[in-house]
C-alpha positions as CSV (number, residue, x, y, z in Angstrom):
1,X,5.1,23.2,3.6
2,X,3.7,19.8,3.6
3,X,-0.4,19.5,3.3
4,X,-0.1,15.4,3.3
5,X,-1.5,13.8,6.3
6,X,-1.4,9.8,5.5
7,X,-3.8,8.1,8.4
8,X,-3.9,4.1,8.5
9,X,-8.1,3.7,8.4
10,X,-8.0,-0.1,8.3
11,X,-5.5,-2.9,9.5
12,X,-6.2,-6.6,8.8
13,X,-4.3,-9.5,10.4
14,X,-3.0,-12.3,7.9
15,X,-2.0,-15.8,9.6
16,X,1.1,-17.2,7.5
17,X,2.2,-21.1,8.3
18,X,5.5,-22.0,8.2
19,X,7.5,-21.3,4.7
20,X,4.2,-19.8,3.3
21,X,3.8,-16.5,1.3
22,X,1.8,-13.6,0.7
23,X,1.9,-11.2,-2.4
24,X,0.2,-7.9,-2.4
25,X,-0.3,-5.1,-4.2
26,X,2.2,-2.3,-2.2
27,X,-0.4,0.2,-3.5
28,X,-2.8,-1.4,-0.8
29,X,-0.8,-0.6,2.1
30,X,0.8,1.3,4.0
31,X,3.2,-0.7,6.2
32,X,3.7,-4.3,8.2
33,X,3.9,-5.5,11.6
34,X,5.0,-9.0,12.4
35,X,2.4,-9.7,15.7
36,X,3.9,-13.2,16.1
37,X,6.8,-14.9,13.9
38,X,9.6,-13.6,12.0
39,X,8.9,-12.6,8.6
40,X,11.0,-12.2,5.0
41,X,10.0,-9.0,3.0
42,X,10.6,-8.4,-0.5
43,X,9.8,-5.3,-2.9
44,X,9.3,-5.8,-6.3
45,X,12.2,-3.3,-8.0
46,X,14.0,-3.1,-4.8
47,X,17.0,-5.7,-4.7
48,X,17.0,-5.7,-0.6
49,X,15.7,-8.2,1.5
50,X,13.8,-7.5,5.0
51,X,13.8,-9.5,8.2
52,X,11.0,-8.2,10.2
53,X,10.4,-9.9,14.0
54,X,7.7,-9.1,16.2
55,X,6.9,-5.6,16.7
56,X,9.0,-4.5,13.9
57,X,7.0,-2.3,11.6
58,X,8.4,-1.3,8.0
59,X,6.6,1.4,5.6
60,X,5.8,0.2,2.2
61,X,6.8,2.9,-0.7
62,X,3.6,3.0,-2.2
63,X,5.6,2.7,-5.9
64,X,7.3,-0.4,-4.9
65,X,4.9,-3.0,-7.3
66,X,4.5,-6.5,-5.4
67,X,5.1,-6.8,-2.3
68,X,6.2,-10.6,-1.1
69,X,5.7,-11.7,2.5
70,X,7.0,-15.1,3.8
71,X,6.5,-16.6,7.1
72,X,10.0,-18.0,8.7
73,X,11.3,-20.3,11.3
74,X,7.7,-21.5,11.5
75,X,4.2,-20.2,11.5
76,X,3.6,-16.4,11.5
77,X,0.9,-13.5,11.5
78,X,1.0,-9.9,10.0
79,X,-1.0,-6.7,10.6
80,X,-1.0,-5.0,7.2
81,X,-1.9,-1.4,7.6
82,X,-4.4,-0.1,4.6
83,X,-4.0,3.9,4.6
84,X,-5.2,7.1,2.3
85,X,-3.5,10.0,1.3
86,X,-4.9,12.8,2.1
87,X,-3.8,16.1,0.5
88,X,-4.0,19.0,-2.4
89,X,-4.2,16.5,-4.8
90,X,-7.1,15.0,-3.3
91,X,-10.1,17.2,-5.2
92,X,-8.7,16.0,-8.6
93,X,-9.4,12.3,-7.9
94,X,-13.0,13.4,-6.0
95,X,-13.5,15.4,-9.6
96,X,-12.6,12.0,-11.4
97,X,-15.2,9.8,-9.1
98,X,-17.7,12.3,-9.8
99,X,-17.7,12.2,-13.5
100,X,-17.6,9.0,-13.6
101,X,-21.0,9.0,-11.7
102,X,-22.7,12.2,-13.4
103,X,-22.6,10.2,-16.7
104,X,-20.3,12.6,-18.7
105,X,-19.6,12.4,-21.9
106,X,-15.9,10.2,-20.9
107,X,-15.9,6.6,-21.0
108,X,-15.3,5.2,-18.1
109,X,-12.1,3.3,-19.3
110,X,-10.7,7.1,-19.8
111,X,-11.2,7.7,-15.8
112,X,-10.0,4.9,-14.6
113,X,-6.4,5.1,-16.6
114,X,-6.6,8.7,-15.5
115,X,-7.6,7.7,-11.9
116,X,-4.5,5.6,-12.0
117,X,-2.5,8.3,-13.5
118,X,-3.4,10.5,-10.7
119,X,-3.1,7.4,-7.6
120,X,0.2,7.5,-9.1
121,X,0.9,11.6,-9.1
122,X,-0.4,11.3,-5.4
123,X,1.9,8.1,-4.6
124,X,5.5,10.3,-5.7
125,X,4.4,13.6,-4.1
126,X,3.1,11.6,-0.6
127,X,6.1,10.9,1.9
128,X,6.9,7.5,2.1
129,X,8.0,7.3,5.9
130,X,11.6,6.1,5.1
C-alpha cells in the first residue's frame, strides 16, 4: 500500500524571452507547464531532451540534479509547481527540525547532511508521476 500523497502547495510563473534559460534545482519542484511559448527541457543525468508547448505539463523526478529550461521560437512563460511529500517518512525529518531547534547536543552541520540524507530517502521512495 502506498501512504504518499504529494500535493503541489505553491506554483510561481517565470517569464522567459526568447532563447533565454532557466536552471533550477529539480529538488524544488514538482513539475512544468508552458502557459504561453514552447519550451526545451533538460535533466541533468538524463540524456533526453523535452519539447513542452502550452498546456503540456511534465513531472520532474525529484533525483534528476539541474533542471534547464529554455524559452523557444520566441518569448515564453512557465508555471513551476513547488510540492511536498507527504508520508511515513515524514516524522523522521519533523524529528531532525526539532533537534535542531531544542539545542541538542548535535551540531547543526550533522542535521543538515542527515536532513539531506533523508530528503533524499524520501525523494526514491515518493512516486515520481512518470
Amino acid at each position: 500500500m502506498d501512504d504518499s500523497l504529494s500535493l503541489p502547495v505553491a506554483t510561481q510563473d517565470w517569464h522567459l524571452g526568447a532563447r533565454r534559460t532557466l536552471s533550477l534545482n529539480a529538488r524544488q519542484i514538482r513539475s512544468l507547464t508552458p502557459l504561453r511559448g514552447d519550451l526545451w527541457v533538460t535533466f541533468s543525468g538524463d540524456p533526453r531532451d523535452f519539447f513542452l508547448a502550452p498546456g503540456e505539463t511534465q513531472p520532474v523526478p525529484c533525483d534528476a540534479g539541474q533542471v534547464v529550461i529554455e524559452a523557444i521560437g520566441g518569448e515564453a512563460t512557465v508555471q513551476v509547481s513547488l510540492a511536498i511529500a507527504h508520508s511515513q517518512h515524514a516524522p523522521a525529518l519533523s524529528l531532525g527540525r526539532a533537534l535542531a531547534y531544542s539545542g541538542g547536543a548535535l551540531a547543526a552541520s550533522v542535521l543538515r547532511r542527515i536532513a539531506g540524507q533523508l530528503q533524499s530517502l524520501a525523494c526514491r521512495l515518493a512516486p515520481t508521476g512518470n
